[in-house]
C-alpha positions as CSV (number, residue, x, y, z in Angstrom):
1,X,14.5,10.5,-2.4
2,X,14.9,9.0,-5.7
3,X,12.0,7.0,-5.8
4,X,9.8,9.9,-4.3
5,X,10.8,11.9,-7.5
6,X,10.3,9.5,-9.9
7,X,6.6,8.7,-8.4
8,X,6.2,12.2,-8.1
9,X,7.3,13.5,-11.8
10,X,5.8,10.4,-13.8
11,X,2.4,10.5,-12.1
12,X,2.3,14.8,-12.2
13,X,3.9,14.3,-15.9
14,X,0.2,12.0,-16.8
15,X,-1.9,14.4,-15.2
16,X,-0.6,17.0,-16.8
17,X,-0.5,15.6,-20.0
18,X,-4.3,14.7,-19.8
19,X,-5.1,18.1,-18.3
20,X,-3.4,19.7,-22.0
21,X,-5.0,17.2,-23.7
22,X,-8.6,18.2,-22.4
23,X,-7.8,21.8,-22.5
24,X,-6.9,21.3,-26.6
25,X,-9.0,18.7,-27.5
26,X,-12.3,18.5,-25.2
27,X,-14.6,16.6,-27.7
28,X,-11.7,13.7,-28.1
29,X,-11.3,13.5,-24.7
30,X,-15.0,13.0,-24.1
31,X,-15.4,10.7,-26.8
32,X,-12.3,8.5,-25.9
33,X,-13.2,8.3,-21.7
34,X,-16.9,7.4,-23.2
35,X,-15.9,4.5,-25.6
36,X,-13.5,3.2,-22.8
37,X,-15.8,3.2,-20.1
38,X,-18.8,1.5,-22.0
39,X,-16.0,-1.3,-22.9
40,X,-15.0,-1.6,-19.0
41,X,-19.0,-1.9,-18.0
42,X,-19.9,-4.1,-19.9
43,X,-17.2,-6.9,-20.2
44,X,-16.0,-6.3,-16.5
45,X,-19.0,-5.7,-15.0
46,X,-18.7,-9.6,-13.5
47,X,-15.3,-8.8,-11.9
48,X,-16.4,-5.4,-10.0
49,X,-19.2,-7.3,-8.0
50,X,-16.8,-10.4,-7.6
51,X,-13.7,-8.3,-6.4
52,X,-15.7,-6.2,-4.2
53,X,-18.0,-9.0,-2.4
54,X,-14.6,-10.8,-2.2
55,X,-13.3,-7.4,0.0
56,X,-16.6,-7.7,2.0
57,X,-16.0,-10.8,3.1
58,X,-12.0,-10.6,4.1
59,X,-12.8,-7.5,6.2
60,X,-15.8,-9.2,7.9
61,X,-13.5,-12.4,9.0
62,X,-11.6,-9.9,10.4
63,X,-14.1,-8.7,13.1
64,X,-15.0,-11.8,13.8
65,X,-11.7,-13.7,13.8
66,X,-9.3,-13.8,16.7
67,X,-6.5,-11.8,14.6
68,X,-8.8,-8.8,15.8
69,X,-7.1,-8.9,19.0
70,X,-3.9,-7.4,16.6
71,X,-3.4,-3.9,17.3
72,X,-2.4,-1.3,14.3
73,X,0.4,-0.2,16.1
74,X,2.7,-1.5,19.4
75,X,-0.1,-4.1,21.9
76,X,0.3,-0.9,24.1
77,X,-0.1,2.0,22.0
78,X,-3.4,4.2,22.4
79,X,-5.3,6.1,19.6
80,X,-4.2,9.3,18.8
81,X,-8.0,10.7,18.6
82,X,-10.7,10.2,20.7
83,X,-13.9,8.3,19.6
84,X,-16.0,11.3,18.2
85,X,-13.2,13.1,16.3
86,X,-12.4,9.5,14.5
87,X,-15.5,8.7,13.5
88,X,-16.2,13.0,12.1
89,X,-12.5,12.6,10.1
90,X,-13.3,8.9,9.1
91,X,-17.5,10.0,7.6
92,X,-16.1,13.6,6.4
93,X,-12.7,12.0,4.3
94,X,-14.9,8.8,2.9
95,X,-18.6,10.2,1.7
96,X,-18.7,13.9,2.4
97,X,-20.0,15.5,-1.0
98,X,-21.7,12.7,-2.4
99,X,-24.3,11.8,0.8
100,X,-25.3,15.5,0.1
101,X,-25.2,15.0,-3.5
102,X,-27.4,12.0,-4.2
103,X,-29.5,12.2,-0.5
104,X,-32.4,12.7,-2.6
105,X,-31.2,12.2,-5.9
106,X,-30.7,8.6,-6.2
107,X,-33.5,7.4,-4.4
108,X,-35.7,9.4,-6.3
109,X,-34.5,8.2,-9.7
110,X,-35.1,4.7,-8.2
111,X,-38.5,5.3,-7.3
112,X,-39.4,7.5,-10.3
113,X,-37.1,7.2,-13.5
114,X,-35.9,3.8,-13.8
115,X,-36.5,1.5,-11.5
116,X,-34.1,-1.0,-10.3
117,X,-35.7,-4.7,-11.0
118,X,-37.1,-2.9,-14.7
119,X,-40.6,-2.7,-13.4
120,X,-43.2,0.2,-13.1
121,X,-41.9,3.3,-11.6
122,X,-43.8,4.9,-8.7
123,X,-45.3,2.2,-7.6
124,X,-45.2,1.1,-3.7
125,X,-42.6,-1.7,-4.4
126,X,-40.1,1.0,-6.8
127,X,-39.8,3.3,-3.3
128,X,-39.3,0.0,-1.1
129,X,-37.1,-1.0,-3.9
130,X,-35.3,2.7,-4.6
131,X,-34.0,2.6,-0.7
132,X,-32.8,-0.9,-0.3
133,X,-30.7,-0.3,-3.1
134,X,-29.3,3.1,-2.3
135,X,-28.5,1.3,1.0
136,X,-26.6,-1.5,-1.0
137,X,-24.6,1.4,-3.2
138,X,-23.8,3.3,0.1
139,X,-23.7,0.8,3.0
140,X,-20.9,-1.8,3.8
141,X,-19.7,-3.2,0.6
142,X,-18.2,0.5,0.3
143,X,-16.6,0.7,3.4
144,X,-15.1,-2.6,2.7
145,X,-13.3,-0.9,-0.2
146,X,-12.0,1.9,2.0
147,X,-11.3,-0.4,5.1
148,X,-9.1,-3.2,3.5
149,X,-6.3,-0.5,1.8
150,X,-6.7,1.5,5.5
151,X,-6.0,-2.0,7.7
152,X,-3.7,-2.7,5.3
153,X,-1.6,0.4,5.4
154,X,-1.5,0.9,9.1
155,X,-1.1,-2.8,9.8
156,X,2.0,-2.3,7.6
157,X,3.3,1.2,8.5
158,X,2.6,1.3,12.1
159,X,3.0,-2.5,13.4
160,X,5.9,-2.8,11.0
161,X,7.0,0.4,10.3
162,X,7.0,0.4,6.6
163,X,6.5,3.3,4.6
164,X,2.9,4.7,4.2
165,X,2.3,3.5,0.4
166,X,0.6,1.3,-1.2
167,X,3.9,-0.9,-2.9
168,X,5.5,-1.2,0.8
169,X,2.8,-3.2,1.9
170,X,2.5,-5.6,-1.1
171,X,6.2,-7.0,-0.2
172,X,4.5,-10.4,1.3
173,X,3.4,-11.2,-2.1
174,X,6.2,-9.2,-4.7
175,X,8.9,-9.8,-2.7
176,X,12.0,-7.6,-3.9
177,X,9.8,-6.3,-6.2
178,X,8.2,-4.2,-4.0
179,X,10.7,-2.1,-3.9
180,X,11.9,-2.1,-7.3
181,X,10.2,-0.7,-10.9
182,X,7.0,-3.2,-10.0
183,X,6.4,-0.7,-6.9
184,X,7.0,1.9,-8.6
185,X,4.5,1.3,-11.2
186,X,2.3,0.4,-8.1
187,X,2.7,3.8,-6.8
188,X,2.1,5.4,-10.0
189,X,-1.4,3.9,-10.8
190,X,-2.2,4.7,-7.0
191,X,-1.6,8.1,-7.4
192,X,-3.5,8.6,-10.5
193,X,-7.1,6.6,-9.2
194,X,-6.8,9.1,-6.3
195,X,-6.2,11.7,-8.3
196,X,-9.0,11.3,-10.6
197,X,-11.5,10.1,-7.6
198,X,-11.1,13.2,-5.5
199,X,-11.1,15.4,-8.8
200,X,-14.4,14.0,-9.4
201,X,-16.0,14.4,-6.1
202,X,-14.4,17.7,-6.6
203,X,-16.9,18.2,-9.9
204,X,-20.0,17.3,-7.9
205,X,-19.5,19.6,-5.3
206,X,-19.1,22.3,-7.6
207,X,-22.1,21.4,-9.8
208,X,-24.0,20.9,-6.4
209,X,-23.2,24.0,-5.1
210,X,-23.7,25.2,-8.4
211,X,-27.4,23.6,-8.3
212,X,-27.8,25.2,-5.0
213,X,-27.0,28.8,-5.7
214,X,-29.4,28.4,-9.6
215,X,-32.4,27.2,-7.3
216,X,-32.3,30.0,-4.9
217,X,-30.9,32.8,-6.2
218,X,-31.5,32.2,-10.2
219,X,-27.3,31.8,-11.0
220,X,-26.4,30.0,-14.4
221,X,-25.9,26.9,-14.1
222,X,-23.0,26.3,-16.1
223,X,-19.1,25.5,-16.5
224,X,-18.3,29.5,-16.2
225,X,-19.8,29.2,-12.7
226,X,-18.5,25.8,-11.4
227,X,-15.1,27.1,-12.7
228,X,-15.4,30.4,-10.3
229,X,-16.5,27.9,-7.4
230,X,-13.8,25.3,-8.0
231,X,-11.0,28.3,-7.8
232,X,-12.6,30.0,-4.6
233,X,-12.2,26.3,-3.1
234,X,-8.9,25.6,-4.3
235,X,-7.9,28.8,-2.1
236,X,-9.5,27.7,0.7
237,X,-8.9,24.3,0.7
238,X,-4.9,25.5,0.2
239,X,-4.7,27.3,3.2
240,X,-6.1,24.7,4.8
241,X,-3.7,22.3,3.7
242,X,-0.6,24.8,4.9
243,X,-2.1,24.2,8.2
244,X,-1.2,20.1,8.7
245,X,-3.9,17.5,9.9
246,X,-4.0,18.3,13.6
247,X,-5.3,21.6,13.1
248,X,-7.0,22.1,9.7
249,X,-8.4,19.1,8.9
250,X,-9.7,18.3,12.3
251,X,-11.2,21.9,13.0
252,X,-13.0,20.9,9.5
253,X,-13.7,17.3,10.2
254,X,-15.6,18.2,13.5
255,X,-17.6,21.2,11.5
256,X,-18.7,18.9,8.7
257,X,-19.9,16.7,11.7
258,X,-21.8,19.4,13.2
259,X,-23.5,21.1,10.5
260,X,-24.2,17.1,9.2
261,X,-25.8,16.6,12.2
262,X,-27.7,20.0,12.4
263,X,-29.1,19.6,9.0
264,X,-30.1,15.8,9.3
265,X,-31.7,16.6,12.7
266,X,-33.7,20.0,11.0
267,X,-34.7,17.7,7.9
268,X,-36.0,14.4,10.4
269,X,-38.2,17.0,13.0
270,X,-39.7,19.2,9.7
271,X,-40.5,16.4,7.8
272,X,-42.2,13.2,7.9
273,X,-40.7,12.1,10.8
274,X,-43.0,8.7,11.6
275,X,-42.3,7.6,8.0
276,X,-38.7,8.1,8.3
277,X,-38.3,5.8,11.2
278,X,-40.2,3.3,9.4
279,X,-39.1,3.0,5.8
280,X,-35.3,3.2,7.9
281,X,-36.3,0.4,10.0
282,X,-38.2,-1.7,6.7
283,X,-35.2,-1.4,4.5
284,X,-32.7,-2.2,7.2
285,X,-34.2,-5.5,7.3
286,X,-34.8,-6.2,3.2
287,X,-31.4,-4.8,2.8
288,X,-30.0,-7.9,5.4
289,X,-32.6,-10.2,3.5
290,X,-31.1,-9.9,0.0
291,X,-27.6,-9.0,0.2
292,X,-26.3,-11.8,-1.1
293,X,-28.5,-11.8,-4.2
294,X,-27.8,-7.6,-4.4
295,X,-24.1,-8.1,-4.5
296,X,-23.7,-10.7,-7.5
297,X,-26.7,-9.3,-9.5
298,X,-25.7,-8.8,-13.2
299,X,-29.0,-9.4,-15.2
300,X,-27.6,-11.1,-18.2
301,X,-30.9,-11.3,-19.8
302,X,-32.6,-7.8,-19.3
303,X,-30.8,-4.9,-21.2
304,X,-32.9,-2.4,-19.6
305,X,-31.5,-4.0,-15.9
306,X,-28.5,-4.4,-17.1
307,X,-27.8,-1.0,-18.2
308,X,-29.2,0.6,-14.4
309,X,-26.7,-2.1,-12.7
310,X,-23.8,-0.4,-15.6
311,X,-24.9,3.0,-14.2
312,X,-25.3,2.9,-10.7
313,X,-23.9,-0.2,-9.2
314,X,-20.6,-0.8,-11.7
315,X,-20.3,3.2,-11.1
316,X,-20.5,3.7,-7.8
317,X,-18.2,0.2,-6.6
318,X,-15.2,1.8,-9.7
319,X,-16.2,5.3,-7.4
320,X,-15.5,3.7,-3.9
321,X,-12.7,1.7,-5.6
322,X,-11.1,5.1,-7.2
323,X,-11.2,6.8,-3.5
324,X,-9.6,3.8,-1.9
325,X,-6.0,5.1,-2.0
326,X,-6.9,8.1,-0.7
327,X,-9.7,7.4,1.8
328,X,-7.3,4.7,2.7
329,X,-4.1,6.3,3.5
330,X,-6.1,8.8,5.2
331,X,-8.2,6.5,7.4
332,X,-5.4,4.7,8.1
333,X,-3.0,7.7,9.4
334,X,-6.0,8.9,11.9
335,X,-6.0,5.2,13.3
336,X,-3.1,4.1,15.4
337,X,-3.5,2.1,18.0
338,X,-6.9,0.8,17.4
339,X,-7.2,-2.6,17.2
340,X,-8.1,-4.6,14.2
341,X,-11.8,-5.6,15.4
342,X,-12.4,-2.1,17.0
343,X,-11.4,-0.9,13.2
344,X,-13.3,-3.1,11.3
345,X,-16.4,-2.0,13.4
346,X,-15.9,1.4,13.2
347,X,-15.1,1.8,9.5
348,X,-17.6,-0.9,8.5
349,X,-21.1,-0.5,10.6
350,X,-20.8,2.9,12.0
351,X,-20.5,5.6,8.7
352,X,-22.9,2.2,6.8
353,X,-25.6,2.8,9.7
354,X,-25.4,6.6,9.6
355,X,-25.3,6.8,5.7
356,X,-28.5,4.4,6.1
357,X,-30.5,7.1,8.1
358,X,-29.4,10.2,6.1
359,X,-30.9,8.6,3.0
360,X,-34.1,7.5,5.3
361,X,-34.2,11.0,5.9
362,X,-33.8,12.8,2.6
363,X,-34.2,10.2,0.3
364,X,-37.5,8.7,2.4
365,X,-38.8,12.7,2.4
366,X,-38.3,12.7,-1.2
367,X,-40.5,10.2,-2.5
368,X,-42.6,10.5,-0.3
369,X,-43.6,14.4,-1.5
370,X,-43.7,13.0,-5.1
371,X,-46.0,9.5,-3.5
372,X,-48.3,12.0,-2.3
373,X,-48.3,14.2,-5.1
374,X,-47.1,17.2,-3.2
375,X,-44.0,17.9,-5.4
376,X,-42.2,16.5,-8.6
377,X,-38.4,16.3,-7.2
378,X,-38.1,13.6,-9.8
379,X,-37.9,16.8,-12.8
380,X,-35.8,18.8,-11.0
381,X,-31.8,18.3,-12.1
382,X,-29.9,16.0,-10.0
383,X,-28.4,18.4,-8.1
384,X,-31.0,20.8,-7.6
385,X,-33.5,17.6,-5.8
386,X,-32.0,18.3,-2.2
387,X,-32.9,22.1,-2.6
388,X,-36.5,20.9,-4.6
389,X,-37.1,18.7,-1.0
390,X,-36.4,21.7,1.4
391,X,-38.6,23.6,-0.3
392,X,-42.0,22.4,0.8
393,X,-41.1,22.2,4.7
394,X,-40.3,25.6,6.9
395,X,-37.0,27.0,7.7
396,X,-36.3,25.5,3.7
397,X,-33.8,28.4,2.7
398,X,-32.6,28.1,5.6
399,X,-31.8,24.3,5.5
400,X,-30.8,25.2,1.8
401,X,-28.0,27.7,2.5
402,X,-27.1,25.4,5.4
403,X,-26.6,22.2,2.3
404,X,-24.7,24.9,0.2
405,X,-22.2,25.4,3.2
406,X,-21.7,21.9,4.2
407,X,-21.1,20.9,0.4
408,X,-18.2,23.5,0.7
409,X,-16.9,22.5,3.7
410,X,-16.8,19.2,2.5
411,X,-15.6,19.9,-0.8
412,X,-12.4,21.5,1.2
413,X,-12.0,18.6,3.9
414,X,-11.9,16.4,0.4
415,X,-8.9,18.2,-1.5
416,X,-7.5,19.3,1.9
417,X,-7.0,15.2,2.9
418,X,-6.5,14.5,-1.2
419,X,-3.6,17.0,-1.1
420,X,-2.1,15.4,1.9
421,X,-2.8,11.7,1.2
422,X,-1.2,12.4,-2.5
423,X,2.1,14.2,-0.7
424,X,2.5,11.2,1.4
425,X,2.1,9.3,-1.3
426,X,4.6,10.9,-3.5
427,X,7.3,11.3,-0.2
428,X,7.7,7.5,0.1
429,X,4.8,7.4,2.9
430,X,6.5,10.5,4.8
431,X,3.5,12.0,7.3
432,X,4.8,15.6,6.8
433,X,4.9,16.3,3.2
434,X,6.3,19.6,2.2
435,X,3.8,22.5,1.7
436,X,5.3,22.5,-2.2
437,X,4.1,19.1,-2.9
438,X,1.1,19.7,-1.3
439,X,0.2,22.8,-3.3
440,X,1.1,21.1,-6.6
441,X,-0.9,18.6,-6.0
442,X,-3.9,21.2,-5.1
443,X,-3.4,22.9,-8.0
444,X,-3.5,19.8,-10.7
445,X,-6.7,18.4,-8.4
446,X,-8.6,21.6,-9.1
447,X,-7.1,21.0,-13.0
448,X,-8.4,17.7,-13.5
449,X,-11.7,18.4,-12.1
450,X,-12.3,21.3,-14.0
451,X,-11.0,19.9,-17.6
452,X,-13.2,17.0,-16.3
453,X,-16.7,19.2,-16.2
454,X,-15.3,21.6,-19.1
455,X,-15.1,18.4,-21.5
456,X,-18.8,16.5,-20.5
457,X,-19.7,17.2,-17.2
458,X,-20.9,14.8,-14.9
459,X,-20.6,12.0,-17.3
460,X,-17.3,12.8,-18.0
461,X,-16.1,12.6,-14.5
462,X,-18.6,8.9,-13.7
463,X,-16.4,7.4,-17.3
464,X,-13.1,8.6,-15.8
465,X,-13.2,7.1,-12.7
466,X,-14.6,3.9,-13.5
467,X,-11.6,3.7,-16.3
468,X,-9.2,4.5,-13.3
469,X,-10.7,1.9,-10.6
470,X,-9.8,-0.9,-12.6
471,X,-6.1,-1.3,-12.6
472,X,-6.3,-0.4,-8.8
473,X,-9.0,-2.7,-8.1
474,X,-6.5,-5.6,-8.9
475,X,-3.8,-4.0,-6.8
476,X,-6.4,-4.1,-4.2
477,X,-6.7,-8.0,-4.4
478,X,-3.0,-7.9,-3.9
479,X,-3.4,-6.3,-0.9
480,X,-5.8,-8.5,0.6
481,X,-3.7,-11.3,-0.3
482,X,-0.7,-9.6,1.6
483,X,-2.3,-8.7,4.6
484,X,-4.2,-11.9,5.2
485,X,-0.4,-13.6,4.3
486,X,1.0,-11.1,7.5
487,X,-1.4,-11.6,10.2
488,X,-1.4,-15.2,9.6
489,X,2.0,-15.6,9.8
490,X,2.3,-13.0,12.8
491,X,-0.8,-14.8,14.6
492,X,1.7,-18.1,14.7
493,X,4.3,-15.8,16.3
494,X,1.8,-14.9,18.9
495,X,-0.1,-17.9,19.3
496,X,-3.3,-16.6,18.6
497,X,-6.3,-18.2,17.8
498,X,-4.5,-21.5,18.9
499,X,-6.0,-23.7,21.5
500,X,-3.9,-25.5,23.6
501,X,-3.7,-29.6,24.0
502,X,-4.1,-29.7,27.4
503,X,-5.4,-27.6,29.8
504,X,-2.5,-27.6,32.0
505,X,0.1,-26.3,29.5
């Protein structure tokens, strides 16, 4: 237990430290996350598209390699869910708030406030243009992220029966170290991305519910009210978390499903329906067409380019990068006994192809109102757009109120997997942390987020997380390394891939 307590207290101890520090001293903390964050973006900017496309492709040599045969878990074990709940716990624990958040939002600023190639906004090519590139920020490059720490951590914990964290599966490559201060250290800057990438999400789902309840019912938009929202939540998601995964999570997983579902099917019949299935099937095929280019963009000669790519791109990859820990550990635990390929496929293509249509949907809806000069989404705050689209269709309020409650659901199948995933985490990789861990871990979540929005709001929480993804991001190279190191040297032991000299041997 020593090393549990030592994770534990050191990582708690920083979170703490910087949850005082923003209580006491807002404007510093602002101005300090700020000044870092503009350093990271703009001299590492290179390395985030290089580390991340690097991901991509490891995880896609896996589905196609014969080391997909390799099951996470004994050759004879079977998955502990069945296909539909996966795939609910898998999209609610790995995009949940933030496909509500930005479904309109972000292709909308595409298409209307700064487009991104630099050109004219609201032109024909800026809407073409505005979904390809949501599809880059939201399609496989970030499930990549999530999938290599997952395979990685059940490929380790269940096939080889090493602890659930992130240092036991880095001893192909550290050696004794793994288990030594270099581990520790490991597990410390694990704990601390997750933390700050849940505590974020945490902050958008209160300003979007936030967002929701100003444009309906005329409440202040402010920190007074996202504070009140965050501690009703932290109650919920609480009790929740008392519960344990089989019941509270799943019961909450397969509800975000539904009411996804409900609200994507209600938004595609009352809206443009014909023109959803088209721009969908369009930017499916530009977004094939320039991948490549998309992924190692960095537009060292246009400022104006430059600075979108800063915002969006280099923000969301540190985002997906800053959940990996915990959308990892938790994507891995819910996926014994599935084999590496049938992994790959569903954590890859699945969630990528679903996310695809959702912003087809709203997103597609969305530009088209302001195309047609029906509505100007593109004024409305960020998180008010989604509410601004369901305006102009029928059953609106009632789609509305529906967003508002799938935002909270969400937001409490996010800190309700965060608390778990950070008491494995903090229990050497033990799948039944107690309910005391768990709840102080709830407690400094709900913390950080809030000091996060009290000290600069949505800005604050984008610069914190993209300072946090870095030093993880390079643990995450590690891990590729390791795993890759494993399978090759367990795909001798089994003789896979080899092809035999002569037929009759």
């Amino acid at each position: 237990m020593k090393k549990t307590s030592s994770v534990f207290l050191i990582s708690a101890g920083i979170l703490l430290l910087m949850v005082l520090f923003g209580i006491f001293v807002p404007d510093k903390l602002e101005k300090i996350t700020a000044n870092i964050q503009t350093f990271i973006t703009d001299s590492f900017g290179w390395y985030y598209l290089i580390i991340v496309s690097l991901l991509l492709i490891v995880t896609l040599y896996f589905l196609i390699s014969p080391l997909g045969k390799i099951r996470l878990g004994r050759q004879d074990e079977k998955p502990e869910f069945s296909r539909p709940t996966w795939f609910a716990m898998l999209f609610s624990a790995g995009m949940g708030i933030g496909l509500v958040f930005y479904g309109s939002a972000e292709p909308i600023s595409h298409f209307m406030v700064q487009t991104p190639s630099g050109g004219e906004p609201g032109t024909d090519q800026a809407l073409r243009d505005a979904l390809r590139y949501t599809f880059f920020h939201w399609g496989i490059h970030a499930w990549a992220i999530y999938g290599i720490v997952a395979l990685v951590l059940a490929y380790f914990n269940f096939r080889h029966g090493k602890p659930g964290i992130i240092s036991a599966a880095l001893e192909p490559v550290l050696g004794r170290h793994a288990s030594g201060v270099t581990g520790k250290v490991i597990d410390i800057i694990a704990v601390v991305t997750t933390v700050f990438g849940v505590a974020t999400t945490l902050g958008f789902g209160a300003v979007q519910i936030n967002g929701g309840l100003t444009y309906l019912f005329g409440i202040p938009a402010g920190f007074l009210t996202q504070f009140v929202i965050v501690l009703i939540v932290t109650v919920l998601f609480m009790i929740s978390a008392m519960t344990g995964l089989g019941k509270g999570i799943k019961i909450l997983s397969n509800t975000n499903m539904i009411l996804a579902v409900l609200l994507l099917f209600l938004m595609f019949v009352l809206g443009p329906t014909k023109f959803i299935l088209n721009i969908f099937t369009n930017t499916i095929g530009t977004y094939i067409q320039y991948l490549p280019a998309m992924s190692f963009r960095i537009s060292p000669l246009n400022d104006d380019v430059r600075s979108w790519i800063n915002g969006w791109t280099i923000f969301y990859w540190a985002w997906w990068i800053a959940w990996a820990p915990f959308v990892g550990i938790f994507i891995a635990r819910v996926s014994k006994g599935r084999t590496i390929r049938e992994f790959v496929f569903g954590v890859l293509l699945v969630p990528s192809v679903v996310s695809f249509f959702w912003f087809s949907t709203f997103g597609g809806t969305a530009m088209l109102l302001e195309h047609e000069g029906v509505a100007k989404i593109s004024e409305l705050a960020v998180e008010e757009s989604l509410f601004g689209v369901f305006s102009n269709f029928p059953l609106g309020s009632v789609m509305s109120i529906l967003a508002i409650i799938l935002v909270g659901t969400f937001f409490i199948t996010s800190a309700d997997s965060g608390t778990y995933v950070l008491g494995m985490m903090t229990t050497n990789g033990s799948l039944t942390p107690g309910n005391r861990i768990k709840l102080t871990w709830g407690v400094l979540l709900a913390a950080t987020s809030l000091v996060l929005l009290y000290t600069g709001g949505l800005q604050a929480l984008q610069n914190t997380m993209i300072i946090a993804a870095l030093p993880f991001s390079l643990i995450m190279g590690l891990m590729a390394i390791s795993l890759v190191k494993a399978l090759s040297k367990e795909a001798k032991e089994l003789g896979i891939g080899r092809i035999p000299k002569h037929k009759h041997e």
